[in-house]
C-alpha positions in Angstrom: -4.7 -3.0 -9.4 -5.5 0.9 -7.9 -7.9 3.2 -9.4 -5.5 5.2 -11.8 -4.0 2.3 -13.3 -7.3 1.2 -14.6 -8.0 4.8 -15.5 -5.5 5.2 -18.0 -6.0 2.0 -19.7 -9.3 2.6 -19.9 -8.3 5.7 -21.6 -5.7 4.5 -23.7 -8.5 1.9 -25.4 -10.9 5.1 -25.9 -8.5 6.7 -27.6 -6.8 4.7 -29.6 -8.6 1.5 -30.1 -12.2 2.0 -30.0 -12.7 4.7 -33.3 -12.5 3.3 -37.0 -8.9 4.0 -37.3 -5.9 1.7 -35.6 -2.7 3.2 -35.7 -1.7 4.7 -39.2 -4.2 2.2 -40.9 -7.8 1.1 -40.6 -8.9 -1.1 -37.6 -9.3 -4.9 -38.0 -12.6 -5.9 -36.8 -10.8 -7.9 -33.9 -7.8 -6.7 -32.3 -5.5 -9.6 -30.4 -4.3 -8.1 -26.8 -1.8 -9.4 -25.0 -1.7 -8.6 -21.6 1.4 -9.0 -20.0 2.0 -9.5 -16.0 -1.6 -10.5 -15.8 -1.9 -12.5 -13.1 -4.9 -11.7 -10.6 -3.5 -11.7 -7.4 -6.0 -12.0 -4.2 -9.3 -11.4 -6.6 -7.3 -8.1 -7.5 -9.4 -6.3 -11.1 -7.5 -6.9 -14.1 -7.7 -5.3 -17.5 -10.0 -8.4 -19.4 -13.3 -6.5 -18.0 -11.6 -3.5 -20.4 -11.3 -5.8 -23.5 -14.2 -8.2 -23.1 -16.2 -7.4 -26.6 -16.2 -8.8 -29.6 -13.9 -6.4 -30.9 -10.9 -7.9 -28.7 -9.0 -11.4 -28.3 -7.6 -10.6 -24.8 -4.6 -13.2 -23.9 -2.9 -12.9 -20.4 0.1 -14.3 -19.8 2.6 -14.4 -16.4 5.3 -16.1 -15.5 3.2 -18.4 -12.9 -0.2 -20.1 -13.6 -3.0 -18.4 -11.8 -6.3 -16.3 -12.7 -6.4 -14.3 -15.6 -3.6 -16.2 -17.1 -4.0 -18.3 -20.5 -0.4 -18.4 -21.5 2.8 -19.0 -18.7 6.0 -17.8 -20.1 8.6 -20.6 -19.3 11.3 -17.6 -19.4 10.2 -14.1 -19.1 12.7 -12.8 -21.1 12.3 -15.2 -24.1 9.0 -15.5 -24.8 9.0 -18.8 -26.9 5.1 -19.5 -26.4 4.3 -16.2 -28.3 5.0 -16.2 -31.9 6.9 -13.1 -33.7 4.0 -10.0 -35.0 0.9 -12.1 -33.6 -0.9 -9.1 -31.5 -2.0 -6.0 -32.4 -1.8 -4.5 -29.0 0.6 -5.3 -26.0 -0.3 -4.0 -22.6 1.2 -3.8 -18.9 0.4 -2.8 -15.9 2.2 -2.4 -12.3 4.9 -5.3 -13.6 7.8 -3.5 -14.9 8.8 -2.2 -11.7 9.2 -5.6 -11.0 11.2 -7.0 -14.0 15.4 -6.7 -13.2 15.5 -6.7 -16.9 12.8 -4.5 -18.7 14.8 -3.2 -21.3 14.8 -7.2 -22.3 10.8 -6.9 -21.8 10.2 -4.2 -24.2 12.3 -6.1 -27.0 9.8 -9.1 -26.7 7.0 -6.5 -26.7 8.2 -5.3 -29.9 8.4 -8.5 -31.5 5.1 -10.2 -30.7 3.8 -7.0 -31.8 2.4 -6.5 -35.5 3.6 -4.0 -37.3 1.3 -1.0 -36.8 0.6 -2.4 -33.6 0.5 -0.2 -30.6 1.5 -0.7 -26.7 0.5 0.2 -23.7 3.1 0.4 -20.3 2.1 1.8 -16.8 4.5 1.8 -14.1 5.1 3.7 -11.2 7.5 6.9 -10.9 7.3 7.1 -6.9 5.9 5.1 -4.1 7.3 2.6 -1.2 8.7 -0.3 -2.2 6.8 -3.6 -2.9 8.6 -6.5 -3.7 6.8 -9.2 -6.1 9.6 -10.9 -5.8 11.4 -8.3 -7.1 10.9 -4.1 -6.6 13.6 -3.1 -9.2 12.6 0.4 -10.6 10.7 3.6 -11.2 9.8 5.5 -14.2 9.8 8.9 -15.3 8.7 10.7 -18.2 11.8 10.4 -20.1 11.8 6.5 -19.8 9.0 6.6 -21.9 10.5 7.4 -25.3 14.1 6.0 -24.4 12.6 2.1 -23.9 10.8 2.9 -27.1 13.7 4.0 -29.0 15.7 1.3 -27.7 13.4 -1.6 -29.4 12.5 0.3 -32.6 9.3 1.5 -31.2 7.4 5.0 -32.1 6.4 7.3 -29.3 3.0 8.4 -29.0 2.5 9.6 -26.0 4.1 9.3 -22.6 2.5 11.0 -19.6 3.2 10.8 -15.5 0.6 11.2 -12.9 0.6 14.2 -11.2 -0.5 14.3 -7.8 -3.6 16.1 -7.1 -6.7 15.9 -4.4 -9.4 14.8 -6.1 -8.8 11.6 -8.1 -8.8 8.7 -5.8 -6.9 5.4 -5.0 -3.4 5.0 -6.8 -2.5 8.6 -7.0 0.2 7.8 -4.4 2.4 5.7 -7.1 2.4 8.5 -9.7 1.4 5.8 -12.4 4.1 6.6 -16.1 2.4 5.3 -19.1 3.7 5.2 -22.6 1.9 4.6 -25.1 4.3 3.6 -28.5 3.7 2.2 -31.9 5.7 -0.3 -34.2 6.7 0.8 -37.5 6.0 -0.6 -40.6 9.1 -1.4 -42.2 10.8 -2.2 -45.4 11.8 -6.1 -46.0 15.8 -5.1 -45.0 14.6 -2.9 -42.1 12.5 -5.4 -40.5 15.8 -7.9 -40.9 18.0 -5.3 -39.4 15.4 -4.9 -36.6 15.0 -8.9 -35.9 18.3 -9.0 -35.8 18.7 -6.6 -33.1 15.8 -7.8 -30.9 16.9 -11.2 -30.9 20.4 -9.8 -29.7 18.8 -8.2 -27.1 16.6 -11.1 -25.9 19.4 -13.5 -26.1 22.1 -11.3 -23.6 18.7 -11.0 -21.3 17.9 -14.7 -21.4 22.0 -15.6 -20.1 22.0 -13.1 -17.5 19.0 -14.1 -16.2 20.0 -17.5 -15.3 21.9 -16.1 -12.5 19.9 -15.7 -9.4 19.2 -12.1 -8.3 19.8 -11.5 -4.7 18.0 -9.9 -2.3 19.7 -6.1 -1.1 21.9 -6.7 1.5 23.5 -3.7 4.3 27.0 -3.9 4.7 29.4 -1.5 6.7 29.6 1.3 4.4 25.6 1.7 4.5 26.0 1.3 9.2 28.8 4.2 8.7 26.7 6.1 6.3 23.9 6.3 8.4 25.8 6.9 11.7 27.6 10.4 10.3 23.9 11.2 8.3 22.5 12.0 11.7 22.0 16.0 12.7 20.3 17.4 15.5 16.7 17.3 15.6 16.6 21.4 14.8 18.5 20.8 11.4 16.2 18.0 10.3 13.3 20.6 9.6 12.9 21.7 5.9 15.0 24.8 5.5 12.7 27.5 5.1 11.6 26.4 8.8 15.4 26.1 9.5 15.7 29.7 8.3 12.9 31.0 10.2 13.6 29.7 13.6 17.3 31.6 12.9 15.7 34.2 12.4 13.9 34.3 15.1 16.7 32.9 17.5 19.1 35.6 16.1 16.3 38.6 17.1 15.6 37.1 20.8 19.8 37.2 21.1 20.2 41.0 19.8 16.9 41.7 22.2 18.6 40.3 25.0 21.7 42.1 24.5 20.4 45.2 24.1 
C-alpha cells in the first residue's frame, strides 16, 4: 500500500468516524469495519493499524487466505459469509482496479452495509498497469457518484489526487476515493432495494463463472501500430513541432533571400 492511499483513509476515519456523530445519527460506541481486498501481500501496511481501538471491530476479508484476512469469500461477487446490514463501515483500497466486475462489488458493499453506514473506495485514475491477477480499470471523479447511484448509495464526497511535488510515494497512481452513505429507508424501499441488489449480485455471480482471459494482440492491433508510426520530428509535442517550423520556415526564406 503507497503513502496516499493510507493518507486518505486515515483522513476519511478523522472525519467521519472519530467525532460524536456517525452519519446522520449518533455514533455507536463500536463501529464494525469491513475491509475488503485486505490481504497483506509481501509484509505490505494495511488499514488494521488505522482501526485498531476499542472504538472499531476491523474484519478483513479476500478472496485467498493470507495475512490480514479473517473472512475468505468463496465467490467475490456473492458474499455468502457476510450477512445483509452487519457493518457500519465498508472500506477498500487499491482492489477495484482489479475486480472485472466492480459494479457487482459495490452492490455487496451496499448490502452488508447498515443502514446509515458509510463506505470508503480508493482506486487509481492513472498509472501502469499491474495485474493481480487482473488490471481491469481506472477511476475518475465521475465514477464516484455513478457506482453510488447505481447500488442506492448517497454521495458524500468523491475526490481524485492531483499530482503535485511535495506529497510523497503513491502520487503517481492519482488515488479516486469516494466516500458514500446508505440510506435509511422505508419498510417497501428497503424491499425494492433488496430486490435490486440481489439482481445485480446474481447476473455478476453467472458471468463470473466464465474464465477471464488474458489480452491477447491480433492483426488489427500489428496493422495499427505499423501505420501509427511518424517520423521522429512529428513525434515531439506540438508546440515543439510548431516551433522548429518556425524556425525551419525562417532559415528557408534567409537562404533564399
Amino acid at each position: 500500500m503507497h503513502r496516499s492511499s493510507y493518507l486518505k483513509m486515515t483522513a476519511f476515519r478523522d472525519s467521519y468516524l472519530e467525532g460524536p456523530r456517525f452519519g446522520t445519527a449518533t455514533r455507536p460506541e463500536v463501529l464494525r469495519v469491513l475491509d475488503l481486498g485486505a490481504r497483506a501481500v509481501r509484509d505490505q501496511d494495511s488499514y488494521r493499524d488505522l482501526f485498531s481501538s476499542a472504538s472499531f471491530d476491523y474484519v478483513g476479508t479476500d478472496m485467498e487466505a493470507g495475512n490480514n484476512v479473517d473472512i475468505v469469500l468463496a465467490d467475490p461477487h456473492d458474499w455468502a459469509e457476510v450477512e445483509s446490514s452487519s457493518f457500519d463501515v465498508v472500506i477498500s483500497g487499491q482492489t477495484l482496479e482489479h475486480d472485472p466486475e466492480f459494479w457487482v462489488t459495490i452492490a455487496e458493499v451496499a448490502r452488508v452495509l447498515r443502514p446509515n453506514g458509510l463506505c470508503c473506495l480508493i482506486a487509481p485514475s492513472t498509472g501502469p498497469m499491474h495485474r493481480y491477477p487482473l488490471d481491469c480499470w481506472r477511476f475518475y471523479a465521475d465514477a464516484g457518484p455513478a457506482m453510488l447511484s447505481w447500488a442506492g448509495l448517497e454521495q458524500i464526497e468523491t475526490h481524485v489526487e492531483t499530482k503535485r511535488w511535495g506529497k510523497g510515494s503513491g502520487i503517481e497512481w492519482g488515488d479516486f476515493m469516494v466516500i458514500g452513505r446508505k440510506p435509511e429507508l422505508s419498510p417497501s424501499e428497503q424491499s425494492e432495494l433488496d430486490t435490486r441488489l440481489a439482481t445485480i449480485v446474481s447476473l455478476g455471480t453467472k458471468r463470473s463463472a466464465r474464465t477471464i482471459e488474458q489480452t491477447r494482440v491480433g492483426s488489427a492491433t500489428k496493422n495499427f501500430e505499423a501505420k501509427a508510426k511518424v517520423p521522429i520530428w512529428k513525434r515531439c509535442p506540438y508546440p515543439v513541432r510548431a516551433a522548429f517550423a518556425r524556425t525551419r520556415s525562417s532559415i528557408g526564406e534567409r537562404l533564399g533571400r
